[in-house]
N, C-alpha and C positions, 0 to 999 in steps of 0.2 A: 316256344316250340311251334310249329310250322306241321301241317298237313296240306300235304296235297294228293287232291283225290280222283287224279288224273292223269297218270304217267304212262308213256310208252317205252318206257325202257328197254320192249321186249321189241323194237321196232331196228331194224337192220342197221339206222346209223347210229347205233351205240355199242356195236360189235368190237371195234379198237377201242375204246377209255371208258369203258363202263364204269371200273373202279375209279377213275378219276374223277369221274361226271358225281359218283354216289360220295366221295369226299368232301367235294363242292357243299352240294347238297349238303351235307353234314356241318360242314363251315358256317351255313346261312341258318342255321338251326332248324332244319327239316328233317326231324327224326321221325316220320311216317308218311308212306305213300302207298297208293292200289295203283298196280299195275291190271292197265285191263286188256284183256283177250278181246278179238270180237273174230275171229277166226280158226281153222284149226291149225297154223302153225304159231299163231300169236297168242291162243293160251296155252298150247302145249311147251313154248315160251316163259310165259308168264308164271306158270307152274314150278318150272324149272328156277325160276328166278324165288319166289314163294319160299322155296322148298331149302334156297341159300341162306337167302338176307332175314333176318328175323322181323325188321323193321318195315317189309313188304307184303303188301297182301292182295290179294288178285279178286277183277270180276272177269267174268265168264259169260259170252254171250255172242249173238252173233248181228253182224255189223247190215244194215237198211240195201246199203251197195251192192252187198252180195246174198242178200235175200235169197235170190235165186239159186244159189248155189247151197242153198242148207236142205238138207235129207233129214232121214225122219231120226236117224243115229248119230245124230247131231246133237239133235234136241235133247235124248236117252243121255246121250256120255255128258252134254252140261248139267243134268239132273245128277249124275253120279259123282260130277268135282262137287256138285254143291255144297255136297255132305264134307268136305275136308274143311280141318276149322281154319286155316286160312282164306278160303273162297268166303267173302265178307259181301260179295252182291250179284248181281245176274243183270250182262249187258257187256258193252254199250249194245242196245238197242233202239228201233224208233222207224223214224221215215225220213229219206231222203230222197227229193224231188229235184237236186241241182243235177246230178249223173243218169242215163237212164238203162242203165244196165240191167237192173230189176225193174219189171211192170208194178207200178203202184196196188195191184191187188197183190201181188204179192210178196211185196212189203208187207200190206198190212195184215195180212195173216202169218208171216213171220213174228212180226210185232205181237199182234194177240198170244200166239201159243207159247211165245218167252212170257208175257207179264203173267199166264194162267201158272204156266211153269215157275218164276219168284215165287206167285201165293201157295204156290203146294209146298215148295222147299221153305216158304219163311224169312226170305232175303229178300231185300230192297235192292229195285231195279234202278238202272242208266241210263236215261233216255239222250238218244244225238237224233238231234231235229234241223234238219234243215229245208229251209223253202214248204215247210208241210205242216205249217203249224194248227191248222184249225183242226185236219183229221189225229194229228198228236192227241192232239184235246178231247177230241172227239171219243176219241180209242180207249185213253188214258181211265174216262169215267165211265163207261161202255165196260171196261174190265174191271171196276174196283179197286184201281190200283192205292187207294188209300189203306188198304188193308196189310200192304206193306212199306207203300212211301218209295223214297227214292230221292234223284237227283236229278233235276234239269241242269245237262252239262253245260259249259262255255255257254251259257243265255246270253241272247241276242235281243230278247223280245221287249215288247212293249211291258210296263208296270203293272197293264191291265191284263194282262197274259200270265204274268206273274202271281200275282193274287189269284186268277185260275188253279195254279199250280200249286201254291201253297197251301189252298183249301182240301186239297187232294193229298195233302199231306208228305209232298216234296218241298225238296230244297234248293235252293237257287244258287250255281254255284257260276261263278267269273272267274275268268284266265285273262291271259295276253289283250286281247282287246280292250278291254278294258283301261289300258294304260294310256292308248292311241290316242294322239293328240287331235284327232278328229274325232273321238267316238263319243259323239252327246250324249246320244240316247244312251250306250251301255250305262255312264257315269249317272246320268238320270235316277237311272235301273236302281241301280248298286247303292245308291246313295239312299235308296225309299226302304231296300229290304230289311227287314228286322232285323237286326242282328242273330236272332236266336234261329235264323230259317238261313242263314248266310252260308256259303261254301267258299273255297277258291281251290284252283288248278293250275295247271299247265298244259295240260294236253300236248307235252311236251310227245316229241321232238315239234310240233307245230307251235304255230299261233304266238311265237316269240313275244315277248310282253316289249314292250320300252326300255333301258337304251337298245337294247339287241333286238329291235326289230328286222327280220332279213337274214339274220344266223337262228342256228338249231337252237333250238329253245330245249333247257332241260331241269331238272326238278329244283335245283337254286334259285331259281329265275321266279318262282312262286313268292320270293319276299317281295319285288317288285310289283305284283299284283297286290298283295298284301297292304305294303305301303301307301301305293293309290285308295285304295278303300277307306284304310281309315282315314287319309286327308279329305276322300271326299264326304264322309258320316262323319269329322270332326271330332274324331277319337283317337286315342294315341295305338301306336303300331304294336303293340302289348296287348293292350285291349282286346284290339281285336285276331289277333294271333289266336287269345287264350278263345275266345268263341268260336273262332271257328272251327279252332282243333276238338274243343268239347264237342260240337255238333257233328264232327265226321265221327269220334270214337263214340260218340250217343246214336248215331243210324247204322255205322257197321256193326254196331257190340262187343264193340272192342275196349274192354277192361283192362286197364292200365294200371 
């Protein structure tokens, strides 16, 4: 069995073959996925999605890009899905410095008042980091976000940034990239994390893992990240299947 803790399903090009995309999925034995919101028609989505598949469970949060556009009844109504017992975490959130639609302050008081927001509700947050990694870190400890953990999504980062993360009591989770037949450093990464702090993803419809680099990446396509990892930890693709499923259903609370 197969989690992936990173689906956009609720994302516009899965409008024609949703059912077909989630059979796939089923084929490759991916019987659990979060679909995550990071806006208000993407979890109002997401919810909708939640609310069908049994085997779906959503975060809620709002996305570094559109910082700027989150009000204060934003923040109020993800407080109020939290409490539904499929809403299993709070996010994606973080900082993103490649776009600059949001000024970096406020990004990061977007960021602060979602990870204060996780610790009131008791959910483990999302972090999407890009180009911003030291004030991540910076934010990350500044709030305690150890006190309810999380996921560093698609990690990109160096091994030493990692172990940052994991002392903070997140999890390290690898998609698509991963696979790339240029991507050192990820395999470096991937291959150092313990197993027991391990995640993988899709962040489907993005970041198409290997052979389907260039097409819509979607929650199937997580065996192929899957596979990569354990040849490069030198374990068999069971193995590590089985921990990283245990570690998504051991941080969302999801008792099976």
């Amino acid at each position: 069995m197969l989690f992936d803790t990173h689906v956009h399903l609720n994302a516009d090009q899965f409008n024609d073959d949703l059912e077909d995309v989630i059979e796939r999925a089923k084929e490759r034995n991916v019987e659990k996925m979060v679909v995550v919101g990071f806006d208000e028609p993407t979890i109002n989505r997401a919810m909708e999605l939640v609310e069908k598949y049994d085997f779906m469970y959503a975060s809620v949060g709002w996305h570094p890009v559109d910082a700027i556009d989150m009000k204060d009844e934003h923040l109020t109504w993800i407080e109020e899905l939290a409490a539904h017992p499929k809403v299993v975490a709070i996010g994606e959130m973080g900082l993103d410095y490649h776009w600059d639609k949001s000024p970096k302050d406020i990004q990061k008081e977007v960021f602060r008042r979602q990870i204060r927001l996780a610790r009131k509700v008791n959910l483990p947050i999302i972090i999407h980091n890009r180009d911003a990694t030291e004030d991540v870190i910076t934010i990350l400890k500044e709030e305690s976000v150890e006190e309810v953990g999380g996921i560093m999504h698609c990690f990109t980062g160096s091994i030493e940034v990692a172990k940052q993360c994991m002392d903070m009591n997140m999890y390290i989770s690898f998609g698509g990239p991963v696979t790339f037949k240029n991507a050192k450093k990820p395999k470096e990464v991937a291959a150092e994390i313990p197993l027991d702090k391990l995640l993988i993803e899709t962040d489907c419809p993005y970041l198409t893992p290997h052979p389907y680099r260039g097409k819509r990446n979607e929650p199937a396509y997580v065996s192929y990240v899957a596979e990569q990892i354990a040849e490069l930890k030198g374990i068999s693709y069971d193995e590590l299947a089985k921990y990283t499923t245990e570690n998504a259903l051991k941080l969302f609370r999801i008792n099976d």
